[in-house]
N, C-alpha and C positions, 0 to 999 in steps of 0.2 A: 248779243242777247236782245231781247225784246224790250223795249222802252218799258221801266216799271208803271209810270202813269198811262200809259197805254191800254196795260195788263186789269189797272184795278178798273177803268173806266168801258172795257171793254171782256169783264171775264167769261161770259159764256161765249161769244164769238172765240178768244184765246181756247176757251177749251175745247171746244169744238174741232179747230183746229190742229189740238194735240190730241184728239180724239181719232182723227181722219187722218193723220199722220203715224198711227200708232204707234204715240209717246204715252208713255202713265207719268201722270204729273198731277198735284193737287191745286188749281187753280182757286178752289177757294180757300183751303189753307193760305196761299199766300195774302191775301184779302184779311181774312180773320188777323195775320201774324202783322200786317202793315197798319190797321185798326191799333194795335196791342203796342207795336213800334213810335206810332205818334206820341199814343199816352203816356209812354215813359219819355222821348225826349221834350214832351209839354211839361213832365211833372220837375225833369233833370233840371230846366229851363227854370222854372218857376224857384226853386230849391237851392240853385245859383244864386236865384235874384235876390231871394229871401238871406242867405250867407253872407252877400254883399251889403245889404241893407245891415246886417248886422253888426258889420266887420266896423261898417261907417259909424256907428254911433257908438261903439268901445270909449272911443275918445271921447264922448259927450257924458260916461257916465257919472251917476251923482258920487258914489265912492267906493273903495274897490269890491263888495260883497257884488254889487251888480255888477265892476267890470267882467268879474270872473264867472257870471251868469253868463252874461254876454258872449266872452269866452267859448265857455262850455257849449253855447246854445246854437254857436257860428260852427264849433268842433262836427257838432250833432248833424246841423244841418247840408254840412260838408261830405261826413260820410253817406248822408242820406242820397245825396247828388250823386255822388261815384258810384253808389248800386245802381240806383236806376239809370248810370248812364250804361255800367256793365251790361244791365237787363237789359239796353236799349241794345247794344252792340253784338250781344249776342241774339237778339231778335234779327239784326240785319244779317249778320251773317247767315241764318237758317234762312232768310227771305231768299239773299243773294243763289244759296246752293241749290232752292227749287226754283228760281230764277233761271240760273243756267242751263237746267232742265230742257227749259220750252223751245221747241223748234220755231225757226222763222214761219212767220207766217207762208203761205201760199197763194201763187198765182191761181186766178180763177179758170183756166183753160186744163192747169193740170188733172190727170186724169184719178179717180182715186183706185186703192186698191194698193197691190205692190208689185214683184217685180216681170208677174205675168200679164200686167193690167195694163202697161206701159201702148202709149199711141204710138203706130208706126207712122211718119209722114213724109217716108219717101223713101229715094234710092238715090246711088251717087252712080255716076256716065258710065262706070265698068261692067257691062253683065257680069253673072257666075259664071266659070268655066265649066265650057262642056268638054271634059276629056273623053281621047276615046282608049284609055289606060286607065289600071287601079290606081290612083294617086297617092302617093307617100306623105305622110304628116311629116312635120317638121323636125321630129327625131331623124325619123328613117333619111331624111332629107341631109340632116345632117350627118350622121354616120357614114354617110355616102360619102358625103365631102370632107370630112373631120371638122367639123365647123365647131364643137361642144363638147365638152369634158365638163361631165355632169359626177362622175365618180372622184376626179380629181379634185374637185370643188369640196364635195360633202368629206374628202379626208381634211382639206385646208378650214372650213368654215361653218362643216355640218350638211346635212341635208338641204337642201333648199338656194344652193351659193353653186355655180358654175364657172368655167372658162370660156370665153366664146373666144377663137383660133379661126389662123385661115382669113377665107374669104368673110368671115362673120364679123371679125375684127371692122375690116374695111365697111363693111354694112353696116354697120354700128354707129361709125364714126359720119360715113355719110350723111345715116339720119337726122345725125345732130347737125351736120355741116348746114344741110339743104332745109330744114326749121328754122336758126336761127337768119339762112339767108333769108328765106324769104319770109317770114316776120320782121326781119328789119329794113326789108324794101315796102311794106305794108307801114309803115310805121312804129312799128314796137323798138324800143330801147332793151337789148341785150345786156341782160345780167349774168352773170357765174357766180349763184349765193354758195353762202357756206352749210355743211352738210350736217349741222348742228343748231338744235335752236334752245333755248331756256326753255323751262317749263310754261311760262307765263305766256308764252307767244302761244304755243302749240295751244291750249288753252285760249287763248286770246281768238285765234282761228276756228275755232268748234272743234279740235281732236282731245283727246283726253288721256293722256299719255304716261298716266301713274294707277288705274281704274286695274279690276281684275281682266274684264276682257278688254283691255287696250291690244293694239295693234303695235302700238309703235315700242321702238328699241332705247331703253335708257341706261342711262352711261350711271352707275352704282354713286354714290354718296356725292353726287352734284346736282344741280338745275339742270342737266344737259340733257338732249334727244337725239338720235338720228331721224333725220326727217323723213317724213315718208311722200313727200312731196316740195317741190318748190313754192306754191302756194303758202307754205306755212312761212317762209323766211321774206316771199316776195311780198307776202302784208305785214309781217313783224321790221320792216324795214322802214315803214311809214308810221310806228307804233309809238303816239303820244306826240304825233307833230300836227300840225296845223298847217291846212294848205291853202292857197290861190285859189279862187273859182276860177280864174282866168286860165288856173295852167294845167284845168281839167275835163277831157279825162287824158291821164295819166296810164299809158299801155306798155307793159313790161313782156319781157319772155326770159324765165328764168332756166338756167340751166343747170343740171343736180342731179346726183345718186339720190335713189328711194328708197326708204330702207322698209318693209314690212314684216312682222314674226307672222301673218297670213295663215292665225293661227285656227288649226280646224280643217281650212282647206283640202278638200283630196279630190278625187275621184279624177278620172279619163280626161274630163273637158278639163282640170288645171296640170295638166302632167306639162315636166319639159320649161318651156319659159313664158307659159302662160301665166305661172302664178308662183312667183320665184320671191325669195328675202331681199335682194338687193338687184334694182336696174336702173337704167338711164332716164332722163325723161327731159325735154321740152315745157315747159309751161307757158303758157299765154297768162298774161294778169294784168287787173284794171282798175284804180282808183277813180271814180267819175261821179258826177252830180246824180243827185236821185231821177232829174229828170229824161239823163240819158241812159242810164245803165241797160232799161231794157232795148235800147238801139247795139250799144255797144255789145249784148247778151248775143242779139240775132248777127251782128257781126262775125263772132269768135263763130258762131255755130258754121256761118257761110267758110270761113276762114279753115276750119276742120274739115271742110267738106272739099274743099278748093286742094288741101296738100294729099287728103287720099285718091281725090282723082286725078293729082297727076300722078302717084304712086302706080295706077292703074290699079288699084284693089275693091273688088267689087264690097260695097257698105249699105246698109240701112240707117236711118235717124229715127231714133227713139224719143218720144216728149217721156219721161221721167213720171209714173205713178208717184201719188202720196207719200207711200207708206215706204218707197223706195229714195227717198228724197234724200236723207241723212237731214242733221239737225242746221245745220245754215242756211241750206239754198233755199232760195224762193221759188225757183224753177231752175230742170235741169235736161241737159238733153244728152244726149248719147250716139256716139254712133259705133256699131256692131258689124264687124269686118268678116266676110265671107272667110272660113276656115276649112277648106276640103276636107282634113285633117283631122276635126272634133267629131264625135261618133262616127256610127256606120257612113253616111254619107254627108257627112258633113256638117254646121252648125255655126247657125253666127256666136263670133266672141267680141264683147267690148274692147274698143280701141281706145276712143278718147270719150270724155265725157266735158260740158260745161257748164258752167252753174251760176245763176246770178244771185247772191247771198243780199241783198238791196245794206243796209246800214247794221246788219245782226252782227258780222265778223267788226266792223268798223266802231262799233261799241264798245266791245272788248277789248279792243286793241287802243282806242280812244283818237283815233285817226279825222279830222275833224277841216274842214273850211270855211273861210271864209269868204260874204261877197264883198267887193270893192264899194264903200259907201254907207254900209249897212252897218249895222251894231250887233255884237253876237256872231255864235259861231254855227256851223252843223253838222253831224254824221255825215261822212262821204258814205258813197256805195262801192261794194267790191265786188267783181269779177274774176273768176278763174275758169281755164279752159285745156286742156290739154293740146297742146300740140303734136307731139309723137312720143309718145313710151315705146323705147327702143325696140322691148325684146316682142311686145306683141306685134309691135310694125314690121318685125322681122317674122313672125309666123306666117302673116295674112302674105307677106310678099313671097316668102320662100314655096308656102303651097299651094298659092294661087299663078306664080310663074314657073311654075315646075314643067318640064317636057317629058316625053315620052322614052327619051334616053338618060334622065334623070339630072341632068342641068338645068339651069336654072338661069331666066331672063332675067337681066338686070333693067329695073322704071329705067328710063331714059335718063330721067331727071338725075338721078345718081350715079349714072355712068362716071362722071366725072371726077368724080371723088372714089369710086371703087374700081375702079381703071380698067372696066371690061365690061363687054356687052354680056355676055354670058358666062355665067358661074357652068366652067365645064365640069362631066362627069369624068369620078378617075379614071382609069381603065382598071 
């Protein structure tokens, strides 16, 4: 969240910014309600002082008709204290909840608008494929091969829940093999979180995970969540310690099911495993100084751009509009993987996205360092970036290596782990 004294010292830039972001949030509400907050713990304060004072001179009284003034008058003052501390406590908590409201601020290069407004600022080494064939989407692609039991799923888990079989299996697991290698020849520290988090983290992170239109899947009469990403577990991991500046930044890649209810979602462009309850994912993530984070941001970005070009999957990079931002990041970038498959002729779909949240999530979560020498402590910055979500890295590759007799070229890079050049067609 947003530094409160930040907020009151700064409220029409803040709203402004929830304004260009469109958040509805009452900026000056919070202001009036923190005005309102002080005066009750000055008066609690005062009220205290005055009970104490009282308490102290019981024993000095002349005889007992004043003790019992005294008494009564410390009694009086006592309860007077506990209202206006309750007034006070329930001013903060109403502070706190349109607090949580406000989005991170925003970089100044991002573009405003939402998610048609978005800058393009490039392409990755792979052209689009020019076939000289109708190309099959990644169903047809599948059926071909049996790679997908999408009906066996929706009897086991509902609508939305698949098998991936076959050669999909080995594709799958590649993914993951060839992320976590090479993030951890890059430097990143290999996690395996768990696939559960408290309420407080998921919150802590900016999801919201008890709300009417929540996404995420909660486990009935506990704190529990399925997560909908490793981000959530890979900052709830650092949640209420105190780090080193020295041992920062601090680069994770977390490995974890996603679980989405992806509620609403329909039409043509999410059919299949574009927009599925449960898949795999890769995460990149970053604990770092405020001074590096946006090096570390433009890293993760080169770093996504780096595993789809040896994928050979033709991408765009997207700078992230305003309005398309969600509530942490400070800036976000995207990149949109050539899909033969989506509409008539085709259509980019999001692969990965990264996001640099500067100290919003780090607040939350109370994640905090120190420097060597100094006094005091500070909000780190966090970073999250995708590295590969399974089932969409398996769209862009299945319909962008597709042949003409309906096989399918394995990236080089994965040969190894899926133990063929080519996914042959049956007969």
């Amino acid at each position: 969240m947003l530094d409160r004294k930040f907020i009151l010292q700064n409220a029409e830039l803040v709203a402004e910014n929830a304004r260009r972001r469109g958040v509805q949030c009452d900026v000056a509400r919070i202001v009036h309600l923190e005005q309102q907050r002080l005066e009750k713990l000055q008066l609690a304060q005062e009220l205290n002082r005055q009970a104490n004072e009282t308490s102290k001179g019981i024993g000095k009284a002349k005889d007992n008709d004043e003790r019992q003034a005294m008494i009564a008058r410390g009694r009086q003052l006592r309860e007077e204290k506990d209202a206006a501390q309750n007034q006070h406590d329930e001013l903060e908590q109403e502070i706190i909840a349109l607090q949580t409201v406000l989005p991170n601020l925003t970089h100044p290069d991002v573009p405003d608008g939402g998610e048609d407004d978005a800058n393009e600022l490039g392409f990755g080494k792979t052209p689009k494929p020019q076939f000289e064939f109708q190309p099959l989407d990644h169903l047809e692609l599948g059926e071909k091969h049996d790679l997908f039991d999408f009906e066996g799923g929706a009897r086991v888990a509902g609508s939305g829940f698949y098998f991936l079989r076959n050669a999909a299996v080995r594709l799958d697991l590649a993914l993951q093999q060839f992320a976590i290698q090479f993030l951890s020849d890059k430097g990143f520290t290999p996690v395996a979180t768990p696939d559960l988090a408290l309420t407080s983290v998921l919150q802590g992170t900016g999801f919201n995970p008890r709300g009417p239109e929540t996404q995420i899947y909660s486990i009935e009469n506990t704190e529990l969540n399925l997560v909908a990403t490793a981000e959530i577990t890979l900052g709830g991991m650092m949640s209420g310690q105190t780090l080193d500046d020295t041992d920062l930044p601090i680069r994770l890649c977390g490995l974890s099911h996603c679980f989405r209810t992806e509620a609403g979602a329909a039409g043509r462009a999410s059919k299949g495993l574009y927009r599925v309850h449960q898949f795999t994912k890769v995460e990149m993530f970053a604990f770092t100084l405020p001074e590096q984070s946006d090096q570390v941001h433009e890293e993760m970005r080169g770093l996504e751009c780096e595993i789809f070009d040896a994928l050979e999957v033709p991408y765009r990079v997207i700078d992230t509009a305003s309005g398309d931002l969600g509530g942490p990041a400070y800036r976000k970038y995207d990149l949109e993987a050539w899909m033969p498959g989506r509409g008539e002729s085709g259509q980019w779909g999001e692969v990965t996205s990264t996001s640099n949240c500067t100290d919003y999530q780090a607040r939350r979560l109370n994640v905090r360092y120190k420097t060597t020498g100094e006094k005091g402590t500070h909000f780190a910055h966090t970073l999250n970036g995708t590295a590969i979500a399974t089932g969409r890295a398996m769209i862009a590759i299945l319909e962008n290596h597709q042949l003409a007799d309906g096989s399918i070229n394995v990236p080089e890079v994965l040969r190894p782990w899926v133990g063929c050049d080519v996914i042959q067609a049956k007969a």
